[in-house]
C-alpha atoms as one frame of an Amber mdcrd trajectory, in Angstrom:
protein
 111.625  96.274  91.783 111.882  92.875  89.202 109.573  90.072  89.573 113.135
  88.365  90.362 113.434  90.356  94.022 109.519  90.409  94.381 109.472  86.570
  94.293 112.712  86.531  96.075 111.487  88.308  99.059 107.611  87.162  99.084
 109.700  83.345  99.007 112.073  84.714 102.102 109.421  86.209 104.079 107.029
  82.386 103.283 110.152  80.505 104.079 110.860  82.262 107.449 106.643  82.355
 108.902 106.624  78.396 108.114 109.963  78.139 109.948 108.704  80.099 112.875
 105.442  77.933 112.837 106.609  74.876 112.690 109.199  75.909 115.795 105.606
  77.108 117.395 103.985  74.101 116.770 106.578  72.065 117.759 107.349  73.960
 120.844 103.951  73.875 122.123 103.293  70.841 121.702 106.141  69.358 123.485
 105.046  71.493 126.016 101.737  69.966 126.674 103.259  66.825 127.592 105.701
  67.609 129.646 108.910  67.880 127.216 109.342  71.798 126.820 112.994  72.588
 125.731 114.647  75.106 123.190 115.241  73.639 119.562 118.020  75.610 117.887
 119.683  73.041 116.358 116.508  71.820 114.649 115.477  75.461 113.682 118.539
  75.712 111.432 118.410  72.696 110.087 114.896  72.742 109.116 115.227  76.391
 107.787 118.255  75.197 105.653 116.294  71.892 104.216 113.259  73.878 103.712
 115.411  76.431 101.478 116.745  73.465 100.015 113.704  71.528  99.193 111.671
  75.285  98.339 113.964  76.565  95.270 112.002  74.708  92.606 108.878  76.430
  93.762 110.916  79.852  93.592 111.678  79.487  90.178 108.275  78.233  89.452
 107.060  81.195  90.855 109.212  83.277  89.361 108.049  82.322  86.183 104.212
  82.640  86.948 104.911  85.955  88.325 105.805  86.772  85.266 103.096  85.726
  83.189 100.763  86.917  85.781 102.292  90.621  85.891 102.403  90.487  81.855
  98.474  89.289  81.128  95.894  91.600  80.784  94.319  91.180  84.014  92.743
  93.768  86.548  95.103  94.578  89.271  92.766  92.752  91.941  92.552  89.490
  89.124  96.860  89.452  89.239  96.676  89.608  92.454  94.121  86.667  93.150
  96.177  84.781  90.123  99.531  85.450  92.424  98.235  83.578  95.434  97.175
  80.880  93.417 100.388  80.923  91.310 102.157  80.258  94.592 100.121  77.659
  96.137 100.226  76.117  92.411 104.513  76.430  92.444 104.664  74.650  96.130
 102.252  71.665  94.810 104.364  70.980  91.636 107.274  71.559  93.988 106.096
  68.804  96.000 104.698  66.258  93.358 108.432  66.610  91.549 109.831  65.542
  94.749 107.548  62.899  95.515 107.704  61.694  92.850 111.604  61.760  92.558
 111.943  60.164  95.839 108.708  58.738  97.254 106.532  57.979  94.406 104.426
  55.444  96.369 103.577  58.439  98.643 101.825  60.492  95.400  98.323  61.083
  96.431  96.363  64.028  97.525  96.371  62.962 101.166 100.220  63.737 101.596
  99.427  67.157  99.481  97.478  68.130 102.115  99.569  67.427 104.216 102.048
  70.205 103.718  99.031  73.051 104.384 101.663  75.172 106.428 103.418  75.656
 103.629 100.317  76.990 101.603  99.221  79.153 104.596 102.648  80.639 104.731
 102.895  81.870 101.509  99.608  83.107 101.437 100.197  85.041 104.374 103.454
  86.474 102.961 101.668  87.360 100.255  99.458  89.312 102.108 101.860  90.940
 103.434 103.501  92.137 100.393 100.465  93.146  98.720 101.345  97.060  98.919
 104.928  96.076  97.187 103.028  93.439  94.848 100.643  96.022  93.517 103.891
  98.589  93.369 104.933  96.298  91.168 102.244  95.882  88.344 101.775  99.421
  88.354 105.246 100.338  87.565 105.933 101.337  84.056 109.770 101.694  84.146
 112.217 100.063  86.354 114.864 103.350  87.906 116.174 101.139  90.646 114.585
 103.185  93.206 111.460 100.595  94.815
């Protein structure tokens, strides 16, 4: 497997848990007072935005993958240095936006805001470690992982 389709999937799986959690969230809460009701229409919409709004931070992470898989590291230091490199892509993700559209907003406040997002790709990461570690440990790409 290439960093390309390790990042690609590790970003899919992040995408889809912060998806789910925010329909969670937002279902249970509604819920509590009194307003429970399916959201499909919202679910695609914020799935589609979130793809949207998420690509810079794939590419970003694309890019630290690759530095990351390439340093001379110990397996459990890359691995460390991924999470962060991911958590790292979303924030620069988010201060280019902000900045593009909301520059008044800029301040660590509103960064923490968006802690799903860091939780979810944390979480995907963990569970792509096996696939992650497959990964640094491979010496030549057949096409079969």
């Amino acid at each position: 497997m290439n960093f390309f389709l390790h990042t690609f999937y590790t970003w899919t799986v992040s995408i889809l848990l912060l998806v789910i959690g925010l329909t969670g969230y937002t279902f249970f809460s509604s819920a509590l007072y009194g307003q429970a009701g399916w959201f499909a229409p919202d679910l695609f919409s914020t799935l589609f935005f979130i793809m949207l709004a998420g690509s810079p931070s794939f590419l970003i992470a694309w890019a630290l993958l690759f530095c990351i898989t390439t340093s001379g590291f110990a397996s459990s230091e890359k691995f460390f240095l991924w999470i962060l490199a991911a958590v790292a892509s979303i924030v620069m993700n988010l201060i280019l936006l902000l900045l593009f559209f909301a520059d008044e907003i800029l301040n660590l406040e509103t960064l923490l805001y968006f802690w799903p997002a860091y939780l979810a790709a944390i979480v995907a990461i963990a569970f792509r470690a096996k696939q992650f570690f497959f990964l640094i440990h491979k010496t030549i790409n057949d096409g079969n992982l």
